[in-house]
N, C-alpha and C positions, 0 to 999 in steps of 0.2 A: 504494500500500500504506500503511495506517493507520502513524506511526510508533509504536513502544513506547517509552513512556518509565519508569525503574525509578530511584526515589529513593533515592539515593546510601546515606540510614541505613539500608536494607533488606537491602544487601547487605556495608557495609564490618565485615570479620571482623579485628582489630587483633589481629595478633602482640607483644603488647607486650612478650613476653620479650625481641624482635629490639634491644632498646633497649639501649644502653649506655651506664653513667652512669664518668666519670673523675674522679680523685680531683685531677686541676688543677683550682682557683681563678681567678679571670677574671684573676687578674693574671701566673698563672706562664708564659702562655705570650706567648716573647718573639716571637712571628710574629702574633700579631693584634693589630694598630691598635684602640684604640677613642679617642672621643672624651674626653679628657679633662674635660669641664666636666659630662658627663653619669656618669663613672664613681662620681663621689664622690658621688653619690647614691645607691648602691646598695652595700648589704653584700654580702660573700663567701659565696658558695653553691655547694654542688656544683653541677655543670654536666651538663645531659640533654644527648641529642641530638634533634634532629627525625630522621624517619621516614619516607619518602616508601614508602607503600604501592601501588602497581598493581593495581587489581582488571580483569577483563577480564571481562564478561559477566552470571557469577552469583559468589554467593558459594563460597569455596574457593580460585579461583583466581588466589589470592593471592602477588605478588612483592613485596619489600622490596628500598629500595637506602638506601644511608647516603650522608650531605650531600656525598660527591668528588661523586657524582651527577646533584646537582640545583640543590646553592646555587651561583651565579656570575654577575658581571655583577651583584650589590647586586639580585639577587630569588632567588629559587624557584622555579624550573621542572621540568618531566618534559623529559629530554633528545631531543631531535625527532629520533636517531638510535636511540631504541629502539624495540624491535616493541609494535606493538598494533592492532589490529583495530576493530571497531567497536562500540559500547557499552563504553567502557572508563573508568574512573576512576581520579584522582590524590589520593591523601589523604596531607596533612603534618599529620601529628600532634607534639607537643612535649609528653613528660611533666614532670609540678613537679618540681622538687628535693624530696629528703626536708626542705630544710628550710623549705618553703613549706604552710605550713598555711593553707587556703581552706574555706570550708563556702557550700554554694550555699544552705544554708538559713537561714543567722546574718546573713554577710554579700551588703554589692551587689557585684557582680562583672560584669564588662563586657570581653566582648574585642573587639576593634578589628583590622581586618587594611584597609589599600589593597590589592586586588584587581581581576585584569580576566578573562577568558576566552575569549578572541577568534572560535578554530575548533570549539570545544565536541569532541563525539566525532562530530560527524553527524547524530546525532538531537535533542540539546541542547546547550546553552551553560548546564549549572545550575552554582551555586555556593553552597557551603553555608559555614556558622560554627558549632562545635558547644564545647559544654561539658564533656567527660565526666565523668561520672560515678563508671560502673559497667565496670571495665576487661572483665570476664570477659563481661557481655551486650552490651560497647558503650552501654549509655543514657547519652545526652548530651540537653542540651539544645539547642537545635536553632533555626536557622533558615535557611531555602534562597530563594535568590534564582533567577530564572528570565528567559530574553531570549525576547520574541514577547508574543502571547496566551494561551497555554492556561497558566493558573495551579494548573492541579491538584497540582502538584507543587510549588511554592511553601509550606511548610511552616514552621511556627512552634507552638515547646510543648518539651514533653520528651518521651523518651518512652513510649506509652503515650496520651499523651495533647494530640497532636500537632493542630492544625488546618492545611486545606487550603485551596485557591482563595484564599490572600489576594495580591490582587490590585495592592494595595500593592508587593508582593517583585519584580512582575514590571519590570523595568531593564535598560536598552541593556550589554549586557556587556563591549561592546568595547573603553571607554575604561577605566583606570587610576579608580577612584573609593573612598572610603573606605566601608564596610560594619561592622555591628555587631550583638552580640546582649548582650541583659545578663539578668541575672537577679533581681530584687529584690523581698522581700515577695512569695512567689509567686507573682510574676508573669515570663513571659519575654519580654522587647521585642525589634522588630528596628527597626536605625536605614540610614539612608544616607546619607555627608555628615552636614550638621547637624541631618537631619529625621529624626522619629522617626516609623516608619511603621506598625509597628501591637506592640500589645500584649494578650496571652491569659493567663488565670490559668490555676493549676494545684493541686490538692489534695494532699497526703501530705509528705513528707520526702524528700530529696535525697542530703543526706550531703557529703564532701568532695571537693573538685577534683582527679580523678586526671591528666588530661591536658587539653591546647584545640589546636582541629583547624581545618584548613581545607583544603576537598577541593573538588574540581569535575568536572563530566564533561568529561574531555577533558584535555588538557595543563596551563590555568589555568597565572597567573603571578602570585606574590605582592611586593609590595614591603616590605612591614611589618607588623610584626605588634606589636599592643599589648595588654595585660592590667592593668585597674585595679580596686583594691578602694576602692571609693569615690570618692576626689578623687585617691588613692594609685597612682602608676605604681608595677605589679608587675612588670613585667618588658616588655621591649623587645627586636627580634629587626629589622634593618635588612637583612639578610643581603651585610652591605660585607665578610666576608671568605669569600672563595673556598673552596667544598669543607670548610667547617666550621660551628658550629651556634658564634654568637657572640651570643645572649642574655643581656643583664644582666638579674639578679634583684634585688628587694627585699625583703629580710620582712616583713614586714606589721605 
């Protein structure tokens, strides 16, 4: 039987109400460890949560869990004791703080996640890096890595105006490797490690950075997560503290 394969932006529908923002400061709470020599790099900012979305099949059928869930063990995972069936997706999404002001169309903007996806759902092993946007339609900016040959799903653009079969995306997903999408001078790039693998313009206006995602078919496992506006670390996410969302921010 032909397998179906259904790219992840087609169907992921983001409850971004589900989000909740707390009014601690990366310093008030005396239970998270963070690295000292990297804190005093970064100013005080309200603090988002990540999001771990479950879509299973098509869009709607949509579950939300919050970080006890998924962050432990220094990554991000879908917990391998809950239900899911086959054709299923993991999307961690991380809204800005209100006091992170981004424009995908002024500045360069580049996020960075080490990423791996081992057992996929069955039918793939994809893994995407997205931008967003547009919280209400979902348009992000977009790029999707894919394990094997068929490249059709391999995507890069915003969207709307998105290209496919880049051939480029297609990568061994099993190991732990660094992944990238940026956005500059209307253009959107995707990178792996230190090589930049392909890049596609784009026409119109963007607007500001509402959230930055990283979803895959199937379980996916993150180790970090980086955001720079230029040469500038904006924010970092290692996920070293257990059942919590421990992202340093920087203002720009």
């Amino acid at each position: 039987m032909k397998k179906v394969f259904i790219p992840i932006l087609a169907i992921a529908i983001l409850v971004i109400g589900f989000t909740t923002t707390t009014s601690c400061t990366k310093n008030c709470d005396p239970t998270v460890v963070r690295d000292s020599t990297i804190i005093t790099q970064f100013d005080t900012v309200t603090n988002t949560q990540w999001v771990l979305q479950y879509v299973e099949g098509s869009a709607g059928n949509n579950t939300f869990y919050a970080p006890q869930s998924f962050i432990k063990n220094g990554k991000a995972t879908f917990a391998s004791n809950l239900y899911h069936a086959s054709q299923w997706f993991s999307i961690y999404d991380l809204p800005l703080p209100k006091e992170i002001n981004l424009n995908l169309d002024t500045d360069s903007l580049k996020l960075i996640a080490s990423i791996r996806n081992i057992n996929g759902d069955g039918t793939a092993n994809e893994m995407d890096l997205g931008l967003i946007y547009n919280l209400s339609t979902q348009a992000q900016a977009q790029a999707s890595w894919q394990k094997g040959s068929n490249a059709a799903f391999c995507l890069l653009g915003i969207t709307g105006q998105t290209i496919n079969n880049v051939t480029e995306q297609l990568t061994n997903t099993s190991t732990y490797e660094q992944y990238a999408i940026s956005v500059q001078g209307n253009n959107v790039t995707s990178y792996k490690n230190t090589t930049t693998l392909k890049s596609t313009p784009y026409t119109g206006t963007i607007g500001s950075l509402k959230a930055v995602r990283v979803a895959f078919r199937g379980y996916g496992e993150i180790d970090y997560v980086k955001l720079y506006k230029g040469n500038k670390l904006i924010m970092i996410e290692d996920f070293n503290v257990d059942g919590t969302t421990s992202a340093l921010w920087s203002k720009p």
